[in-house]
N, C-alpha and C positions, 0 to 999 in steps of 0.2 A: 515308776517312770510315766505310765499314765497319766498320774493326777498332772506331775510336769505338764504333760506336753497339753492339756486340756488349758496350760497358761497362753497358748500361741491364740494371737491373734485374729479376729474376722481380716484384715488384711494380709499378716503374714499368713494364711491358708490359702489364700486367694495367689501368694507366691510360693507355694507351696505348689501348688496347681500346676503354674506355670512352669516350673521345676518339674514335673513329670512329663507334662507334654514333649519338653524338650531334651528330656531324658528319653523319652520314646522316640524322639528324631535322630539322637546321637546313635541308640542303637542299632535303627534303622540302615543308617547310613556306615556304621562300622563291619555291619551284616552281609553292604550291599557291596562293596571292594573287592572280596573274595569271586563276585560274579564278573566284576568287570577285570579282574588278575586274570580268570579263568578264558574270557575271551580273548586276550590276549597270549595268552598261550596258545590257542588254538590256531588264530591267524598266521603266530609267528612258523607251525607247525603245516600252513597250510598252503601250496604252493598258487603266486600270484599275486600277492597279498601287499598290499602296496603299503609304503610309511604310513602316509595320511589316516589309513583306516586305522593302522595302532595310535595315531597320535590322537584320532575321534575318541577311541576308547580309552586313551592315557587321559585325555582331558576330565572325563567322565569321573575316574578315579581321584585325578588331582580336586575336583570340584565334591567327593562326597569327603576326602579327606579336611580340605579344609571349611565344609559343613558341619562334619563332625568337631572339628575343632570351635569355630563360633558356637555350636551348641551346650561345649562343655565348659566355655567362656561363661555364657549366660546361665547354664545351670550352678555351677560354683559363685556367682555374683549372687544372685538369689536365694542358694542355699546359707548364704554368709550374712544376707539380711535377716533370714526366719533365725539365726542361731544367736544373731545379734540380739534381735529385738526379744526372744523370747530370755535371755539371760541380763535382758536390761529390765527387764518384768521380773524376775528372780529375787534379782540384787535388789529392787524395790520392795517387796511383799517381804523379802528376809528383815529386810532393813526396820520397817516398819514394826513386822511382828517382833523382832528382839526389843526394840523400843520400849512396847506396852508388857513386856514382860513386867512385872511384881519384884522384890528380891526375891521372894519365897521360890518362885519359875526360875531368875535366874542361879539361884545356888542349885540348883538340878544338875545345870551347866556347867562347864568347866569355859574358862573364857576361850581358850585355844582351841576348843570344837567350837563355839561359834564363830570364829574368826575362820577356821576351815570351809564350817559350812558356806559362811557369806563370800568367799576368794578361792579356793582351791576347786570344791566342789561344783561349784557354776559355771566356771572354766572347763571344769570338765565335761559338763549336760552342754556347754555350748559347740564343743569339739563334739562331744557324739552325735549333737545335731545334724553340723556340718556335715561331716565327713557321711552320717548316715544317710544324708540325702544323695549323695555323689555316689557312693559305693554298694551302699545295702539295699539301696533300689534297685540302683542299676545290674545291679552281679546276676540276681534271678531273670529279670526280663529276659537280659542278655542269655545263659542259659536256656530258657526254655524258647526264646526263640530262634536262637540255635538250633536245640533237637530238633522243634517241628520243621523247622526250613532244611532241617538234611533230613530228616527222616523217610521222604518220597525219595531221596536220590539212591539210600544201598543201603539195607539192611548191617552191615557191616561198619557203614560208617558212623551209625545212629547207634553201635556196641559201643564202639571205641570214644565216641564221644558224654553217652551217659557212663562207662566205666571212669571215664576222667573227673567229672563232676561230683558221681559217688565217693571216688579217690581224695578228692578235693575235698568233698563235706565231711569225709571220715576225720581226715586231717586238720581239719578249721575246727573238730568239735573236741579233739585232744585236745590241742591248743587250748583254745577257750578253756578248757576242763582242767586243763594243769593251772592257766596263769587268773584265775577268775577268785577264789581263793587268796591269791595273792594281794588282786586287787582290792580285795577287802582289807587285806592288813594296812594296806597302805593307809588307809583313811585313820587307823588307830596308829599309827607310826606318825604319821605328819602332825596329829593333833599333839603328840609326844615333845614333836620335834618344837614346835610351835611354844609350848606350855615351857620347857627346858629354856630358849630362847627368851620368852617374856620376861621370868625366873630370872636372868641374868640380869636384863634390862632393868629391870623395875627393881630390883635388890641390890642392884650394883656397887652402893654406896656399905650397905653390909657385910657383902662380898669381899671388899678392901680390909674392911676394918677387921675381919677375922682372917685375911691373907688367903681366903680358900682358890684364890683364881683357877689351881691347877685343877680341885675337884672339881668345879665349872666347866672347866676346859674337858674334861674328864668324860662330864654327863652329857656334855653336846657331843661330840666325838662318839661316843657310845648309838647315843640318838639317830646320828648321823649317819653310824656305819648300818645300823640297821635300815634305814630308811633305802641307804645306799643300796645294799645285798639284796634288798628284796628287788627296788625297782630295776635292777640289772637282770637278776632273774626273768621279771615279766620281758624285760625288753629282748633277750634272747631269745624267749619264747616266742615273740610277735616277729621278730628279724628273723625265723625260718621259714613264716610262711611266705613271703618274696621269692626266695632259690627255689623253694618246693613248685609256688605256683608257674615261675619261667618253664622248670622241669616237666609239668605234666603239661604245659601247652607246648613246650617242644617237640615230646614226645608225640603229643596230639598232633601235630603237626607232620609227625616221621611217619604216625601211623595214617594217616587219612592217603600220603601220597603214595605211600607201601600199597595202600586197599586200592587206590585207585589205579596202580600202576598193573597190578593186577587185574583188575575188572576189566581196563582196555584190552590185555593183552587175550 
């Protein structure tokens, strides 16, 4: 993954950049909401306390919500350039090296692994770009500057919130650890599927003459279901980290106002 990513750009870096600065505003500003929630609570709690001064601090709120939002605007825009550009660098170098391949290099290959590698595979370094500039950045910031930002307010709060995180990484590294595995098959399944496909295409005319359609029909189908059963698998696996994570920030949630309803009292 490395050598990839050492394809990006002096300018895509340079938006690359750009992308964390405003990864660091987004979380700023998603950090800073719960401050301005919390004054609000206190005024509505506090007698004398006139509209105008909650509607001071509803503004404040409405104003980092939709900050955060233009910043997740502009980091998603950016992050979709670096994944662009660097998979339009990919597609080129692949393209090229199969080129100047030899026959001797190319009978190494199967035609259906390079056709994987040059479409399937670069779709996919393009998608982990993306998404990892949006998420795998942001996930830790966000955490650790969470802890430290509650860590002066209650010892209690700073448990319950590194117990979630922990809870969280335990659970993200199952995951990963069951369907990771998988994702490896996939790459030898899809070249299967690929190779079964072209098989068909390019023989077709033989196919007829010896009436085999159905054993064709046969081999894809087979291909297929495999290809099927696995990626349903991963995708199950990935579709529980969602409910799991609402669950532990609800929870985070039940617990901070439990600890705090206590500390007041």
């Amino acid at each position: 993954m490395f050598k990839i990513l050492k394809k990006i750009t002096g300018k895509e870096l340079r938006y690359v950049g750009i992308s964390l600065i405003f990864i660091v505003i987004q979380v700023y500003l998603d950090l800073k909401l719960p401050d301005y929630m919390s004054k609000v609570t206190k005024l509505i709690q506090e007698k004398g306390t006139t509209v105008s001064q909650i509607f001071d601090e509803g503004r404040w709120m409405v104003l980092c919500a939709f900050g955060s939002l233009v910043a997740a605007v502009i980091v998603s825009f950016f992050a979709a350039k670096v994944a662009a550009g660097l998979s339009r660098t990919l597609r080129h170098d692949v393209y090229h090296q199969v080129s100047e391949y030899s026959m001797a290099e190319i009978n190494q290959f199967s035609t259906a692994s390079l056709i994987t590698r040059s479409t399937n595979d670069i779709t996919q370094v393009q998608m982990i770009v993306a998404m990892g500039l949006q998420l795998s950045i942001k996930a830790p910031i966000t955490a650790v500057w969470a802890i430290m930002k509650i860590a002066n307010k209650s010892w209690e709060w700073t448990t319950a919130l590194g117990a979630a995180v922990l809870f969280l990484l335990v659970m993200i590294s199952i995951i990963v650890t069951l369907a990771m595995p998988r994702f490896k098959i996939i790459q030898k399944l899809t070249d299967k599927l690929n190779s079964v496909t072209r098989e068909n295409l390019t023989g077709i005319r033989v196919v007829r003459a010896y009436n085999a359609q159905k054993y064709q029909t046969d081999k894809f189908e087979k291909a297929n279901d495999d290809i099927t059963s696995t990626n349903l698998f991963i995708q199950r696996a990935m579709a529980f980290m969602m409910p799991m994570m609402s669950l532990v920030s609800s929870g985070l949630s039940v617990a901070v106002y439990l600890i705090g309803a206590t500390i007041i009292k």
